[in-house]
ROVOVO-983028 format. One record per residue (C-alpha): residue in one letter; x, z, y. Coordinates in steps of 0.02 Angstrom, whole numbers, plus 32768, in hexadecimal, padded with zeros to 4 digits. Layout:
N
AXZY ...
This chain:
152
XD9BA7C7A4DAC XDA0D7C9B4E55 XDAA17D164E51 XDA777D6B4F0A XD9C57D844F13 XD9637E104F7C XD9467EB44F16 XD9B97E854E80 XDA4C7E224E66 XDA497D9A4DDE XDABA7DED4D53 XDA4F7E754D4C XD9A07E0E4D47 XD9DF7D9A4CC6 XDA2A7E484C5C XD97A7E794C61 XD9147DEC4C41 XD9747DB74B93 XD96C7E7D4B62 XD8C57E4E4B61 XD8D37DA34B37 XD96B7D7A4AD5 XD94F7CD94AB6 XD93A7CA84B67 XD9AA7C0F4BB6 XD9DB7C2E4C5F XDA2B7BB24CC9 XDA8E7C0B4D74 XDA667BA54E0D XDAD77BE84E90 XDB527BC74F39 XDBAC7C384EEC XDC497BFF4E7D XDCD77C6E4E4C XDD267C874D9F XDCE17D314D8F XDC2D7D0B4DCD XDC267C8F4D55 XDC797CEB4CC1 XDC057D8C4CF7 XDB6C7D0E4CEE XDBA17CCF4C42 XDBCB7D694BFE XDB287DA94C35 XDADC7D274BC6 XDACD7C954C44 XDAAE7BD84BE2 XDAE27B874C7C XDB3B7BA24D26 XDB0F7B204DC2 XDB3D7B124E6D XDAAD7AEB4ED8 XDB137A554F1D XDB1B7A134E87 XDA4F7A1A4E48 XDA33795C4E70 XDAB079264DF7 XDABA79AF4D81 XDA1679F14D75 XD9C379974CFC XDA46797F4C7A XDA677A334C83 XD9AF7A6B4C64 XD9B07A044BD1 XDA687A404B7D XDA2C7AEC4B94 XD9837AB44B5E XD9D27A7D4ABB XDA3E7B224AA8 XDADF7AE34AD6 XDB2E7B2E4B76 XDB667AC84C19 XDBDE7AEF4CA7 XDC157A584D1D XDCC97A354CE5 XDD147A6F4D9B XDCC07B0F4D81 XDD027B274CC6 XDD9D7B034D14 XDDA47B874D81 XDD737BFB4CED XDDFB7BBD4C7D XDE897BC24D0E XDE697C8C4D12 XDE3A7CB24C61 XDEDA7D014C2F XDEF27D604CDD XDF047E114CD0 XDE5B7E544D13 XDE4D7ECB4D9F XDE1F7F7E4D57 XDD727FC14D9F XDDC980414E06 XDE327FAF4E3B XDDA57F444E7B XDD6C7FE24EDA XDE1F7FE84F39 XDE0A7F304F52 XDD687F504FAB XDD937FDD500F XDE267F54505A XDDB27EE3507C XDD4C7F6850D6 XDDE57F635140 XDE1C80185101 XDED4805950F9 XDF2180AB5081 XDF0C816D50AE XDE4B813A50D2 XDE3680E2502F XDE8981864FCD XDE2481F4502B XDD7881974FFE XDDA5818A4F3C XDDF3822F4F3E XDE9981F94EFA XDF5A82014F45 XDF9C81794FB8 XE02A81594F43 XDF9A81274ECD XDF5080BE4F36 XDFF280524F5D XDFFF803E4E97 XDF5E80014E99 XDF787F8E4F3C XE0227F504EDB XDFBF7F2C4E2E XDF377ED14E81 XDFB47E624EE9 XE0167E4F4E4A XDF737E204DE5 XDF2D7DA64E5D XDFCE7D4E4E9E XDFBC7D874F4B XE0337D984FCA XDFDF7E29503A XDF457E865029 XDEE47E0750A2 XDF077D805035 XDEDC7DEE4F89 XDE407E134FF5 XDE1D7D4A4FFF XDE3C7D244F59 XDDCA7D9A4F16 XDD4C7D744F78 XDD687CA34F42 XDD677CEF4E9A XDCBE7D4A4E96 XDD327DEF4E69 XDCDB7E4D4F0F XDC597E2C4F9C XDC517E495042 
C-alpha cells in the first residue's frame, strides 16, 4: 500500500480494508519517511513500512516477516520513530496553525481563518516551536514537513 495515492490516501484505505479484513498484512511501500507517517501507518494497522528505495534489498525479506506475522521496519526508519517517541505531540488545532504557516499566513490571518484571538495564535506558534525544537516558524514549518506532521 502506497501512502499518497489518487482518490484516497493510504491510512484511510488500509483503515478500511482490515475493518473488513482484520486479519489482513499490509506492508507500506512509500518515498515517504517521517516518524509520524510511519507511526500513523502502524497505528493504522500497517505489518510493514518500506521506502521504495529500499524494495531491492528489503522487499523480499519483508514480505515474508510480515508473511509470518511478525512486523518489519528497516532499522533507520525505527530509528527515526524511537528518536521522537517521547516528544510532546502537536495538538490537532496545533497542526492546523502549523499549516496555516506553511501556507505562508500571519498571525492576524491565521486567527481570523480559525476564528480565534491573535494572542492565541502566538501561544500556539510558541508551543509548536517549543514542541518541535525549532528556532522560527520556517524552520518548525520544515521539520514538520521532514516529519510527516503536515503536507504541502
Amino acid at each position: 500500500m502506497d501512502l499518497e495515492m489518487p482518490g484516497v490516501n493510504g491510512i484511510d484505505a488500509m483503515i478500511a480494508i482490515r475493518n473488513e479484513f482484520p486479519d489482513a498484512r499490509i506492508i507500506i511501500l512509500t518515498t515517504y519517511a517521517g516518524d509520524v507517517r510511519i507511526s500513523r501507518a502502524l497505528k493504522a494497522g500497517a505489518r510493514g513500512y518500506l521506502l521504495k528505495s529500499l524494495l531491492r534489498k528489503e522487499l523480499l525479506d519483508t514480505i515474508r516477516a510480515v508473511h509470518a506475522g511478525q512486523k518489519r521496519i528497516p532499522p533507520d526508519l525505527a530509528t527515526q520513530v524511537a528518536d521522537h517517541v517521547a516528544d510532546d505531540t502537536l495538538t490537532l488545532r496545533e497542526i492546523e496553525v502549523l499549516k496555516a504557516i506553511a501556507a505562508g499566513n500571519a498571525n492576524k490571518l491565521i486567527a481570523d481563518k480559525l476564528s480565534i484571538t491573535e494572542e492565541t495564535v502566538k501561544g500556539h506558534v510558541k508551543n509548536i516551536l517549543s514542541k518541535l525544537g525549532a528556532n522560527d516558524r520556517t524552520h518548525a514549518v520544515t521539520i514538520g514537513l521532514k516529519r510527516g506532521i503536515i503536507e504541502l
